[in-house]
N, C-alpha and C positions, 0 to 999 in steps of 0.2 A: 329376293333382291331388295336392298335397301333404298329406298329412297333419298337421292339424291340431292333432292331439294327440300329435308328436314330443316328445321330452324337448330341452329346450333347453341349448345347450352352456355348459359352465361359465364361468363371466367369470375372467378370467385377473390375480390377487392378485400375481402376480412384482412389478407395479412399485409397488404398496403395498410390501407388502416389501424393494424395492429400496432406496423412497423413506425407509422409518426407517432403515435400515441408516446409508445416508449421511448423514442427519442425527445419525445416534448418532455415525459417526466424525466427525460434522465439531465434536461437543460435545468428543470426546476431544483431536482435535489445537487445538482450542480452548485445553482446560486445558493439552496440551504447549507450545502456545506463551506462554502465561502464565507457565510454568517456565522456558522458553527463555531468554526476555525478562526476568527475573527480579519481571516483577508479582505473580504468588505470593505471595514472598519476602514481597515489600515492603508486599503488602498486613497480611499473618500479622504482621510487625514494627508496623506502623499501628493492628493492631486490639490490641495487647498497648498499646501505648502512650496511646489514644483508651481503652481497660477500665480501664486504673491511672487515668488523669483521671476519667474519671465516678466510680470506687469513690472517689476521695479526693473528689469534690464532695458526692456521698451520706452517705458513714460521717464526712464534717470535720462537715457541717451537722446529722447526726444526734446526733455527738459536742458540737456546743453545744447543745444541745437539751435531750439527755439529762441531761447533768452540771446541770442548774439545781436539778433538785430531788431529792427523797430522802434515802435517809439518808446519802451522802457526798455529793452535790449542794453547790452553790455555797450555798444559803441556810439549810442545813444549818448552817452556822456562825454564824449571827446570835443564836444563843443565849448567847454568847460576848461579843458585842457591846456597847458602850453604845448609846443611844439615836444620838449625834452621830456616833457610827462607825457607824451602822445607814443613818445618811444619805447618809454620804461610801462607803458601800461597795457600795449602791444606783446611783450615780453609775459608779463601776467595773466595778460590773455592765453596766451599758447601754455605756459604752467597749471594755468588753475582748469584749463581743458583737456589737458593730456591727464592731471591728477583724477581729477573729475571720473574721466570714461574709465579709468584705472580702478577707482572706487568703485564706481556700480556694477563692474564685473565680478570684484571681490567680495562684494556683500552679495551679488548674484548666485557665485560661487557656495558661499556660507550657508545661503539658504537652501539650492540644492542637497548640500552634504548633511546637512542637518535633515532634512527631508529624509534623505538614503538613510541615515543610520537611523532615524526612528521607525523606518519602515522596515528593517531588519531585526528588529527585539520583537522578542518574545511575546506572545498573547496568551495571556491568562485572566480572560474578563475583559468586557466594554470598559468597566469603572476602575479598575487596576489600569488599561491600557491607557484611558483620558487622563486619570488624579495622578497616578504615577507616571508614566511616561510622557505623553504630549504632554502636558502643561509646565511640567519644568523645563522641558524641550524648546519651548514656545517662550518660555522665561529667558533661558538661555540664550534663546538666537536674538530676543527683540534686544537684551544685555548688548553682544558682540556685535548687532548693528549698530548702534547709538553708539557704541566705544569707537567704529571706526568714523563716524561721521564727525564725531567732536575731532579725532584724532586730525581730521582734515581739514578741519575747518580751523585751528591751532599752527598746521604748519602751514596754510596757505597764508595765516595772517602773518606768522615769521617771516614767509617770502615778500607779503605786501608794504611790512616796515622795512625788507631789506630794498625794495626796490623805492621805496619810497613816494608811491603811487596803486593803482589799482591793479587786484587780481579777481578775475572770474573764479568765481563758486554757483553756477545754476543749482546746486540741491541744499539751498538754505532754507526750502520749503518744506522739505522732507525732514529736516536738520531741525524746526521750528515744531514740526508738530509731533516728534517723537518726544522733542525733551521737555515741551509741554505735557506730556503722560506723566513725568515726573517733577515739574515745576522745578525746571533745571533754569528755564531761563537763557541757554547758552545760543545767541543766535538772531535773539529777537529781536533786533535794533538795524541786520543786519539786512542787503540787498541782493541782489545777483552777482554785485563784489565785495572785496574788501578791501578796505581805505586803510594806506602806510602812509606815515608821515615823519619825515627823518627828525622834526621838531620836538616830536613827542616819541625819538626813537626808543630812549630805555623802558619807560613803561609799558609803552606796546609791547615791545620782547616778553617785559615781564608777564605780563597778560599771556601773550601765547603761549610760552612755559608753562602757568599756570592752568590755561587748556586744555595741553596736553597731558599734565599732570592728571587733570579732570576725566579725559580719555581712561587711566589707567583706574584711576577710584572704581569709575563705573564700573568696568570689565568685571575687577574686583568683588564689588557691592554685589554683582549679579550672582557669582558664585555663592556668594555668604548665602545670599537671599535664598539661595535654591535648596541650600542647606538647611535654613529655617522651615523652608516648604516641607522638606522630607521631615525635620520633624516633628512638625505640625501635623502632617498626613500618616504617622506613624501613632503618635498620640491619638488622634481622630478613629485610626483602627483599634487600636487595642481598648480607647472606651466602648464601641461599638461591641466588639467581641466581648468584652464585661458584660454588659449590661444584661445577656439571657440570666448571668451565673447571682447578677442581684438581684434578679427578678427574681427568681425561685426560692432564697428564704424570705424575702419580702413576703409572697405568696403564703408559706405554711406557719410565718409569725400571723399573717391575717385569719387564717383557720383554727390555728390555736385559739385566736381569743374570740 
């Protein structure tokens, strides 16, 4: 008869233990194939790109917001004002605000879709994915933002000579230190508005014409530019790829002698 009160034998934990092991390597070569494949990469490039869109939809709409009032605020200035330009500058207010939030959506916009579609090309290499891809990418979008800022900053000024008084622009901040990267110059003089004056109405037009014009150069330039990048980076390979093939008689001239 067996004894009843044996000590019973221990349950055997090996394949628990097997079982996380494997599971832990299969998270690691998980993330090595991520690297492999260079989804990593691409994803780290998507989330810098998708951060800068949401900070500029955030701090652009925080920025019309804040600039309204206080003591350098837009309405801050109405003291200044007559009654008839208190009207017309009210007026500017609601345009250069409704343009405003219209803007930092679409430049919002741009930067997502530019995010997406470079997060959809091809990986073939780290330094193929950065030289070629991102960086003309990054050329490209910081081109199409600065084209539409100037763009808006040109017709808000058109509205501010047609009204003959001021209009709200809260992103002349942003406006200032982009086209300082280029020593554009377009902006720097300017405020939280823009000053129309029916006195000096034709050359302000002219000027804002000329702004806008300035709008489409950039756009423009940005493209050339990406074009000189690609063949700058194509010259750059193909010295690169040379250089083993001059190496090598280089090498059996120096054996020779």
């Amino acid at each position: 008869m067996e004894n009843q009160y044996s000590t019973p034998e221990p349950e055997n934990v090996a394949p628990h233990k097997k079982g996380f092991v494997q599971n832990f390597d299969g998270k690691i070569e998980g993330v090595l194939q991520k690297i492999d494949n260079g989804n990593i990469f691409k994803t780290i490039i998507d989330f810098v790109f998708q951060a800068v869109a949401w900070l500029f939809l955030i701090f652009g709409a925080y920025s019309a917001v804040i600039n309204i009032f206080g003591d350098e605020g837009y309405f801050s200035n109405f003291k200044y004002l007559e009654s008839g330009e208190k009207f017309t500058a009210v007026i500017g207010f609601l345009l250069g605000l409704l343009v405003c939030l219209l803007v930092i959506y679409v430049v919002f916009s741009i930067l997502r879709n530019r995010s997406e579609k470079l997060k959809s090309e091809s990986y073939d290499g780290i330094l193929n994915y950065i030289f070629r891809k991102t960086c003309p990418a990054l050329l490209v979008t910081f081109g199409e933002v600065l084209s539409v800022l100037i763009l808006t900053f040109g017709l808000l000024l058109v509205f501010a000579n047609l009204l003959g008084s001021m209009v709200y622009f809260p992103l002349t901040d942003i406006l200032n230190s982009m086209s300082d990267v280029l020593d554009l110059g377009i902006g720097g003089d300017s405020q939280i508005f823009l000053q129309g004056n029916w006195d000096y109405f034709g050359d302000s037009m002219k000027m804002s014409v000329g702004i806008m014009i300035a709008s489409s150069i950039v756009l423009i330039g940005t493209y050339v530019l990406r074009e000189v990048y690609f063949y700058a980076y194509k010259l750059t390979v193909n010295l690169i790829n040379f250089l083993p093939k001059l190496a090598i008689p280089l090498a059996i001239r120096k054996r020779s002698e």
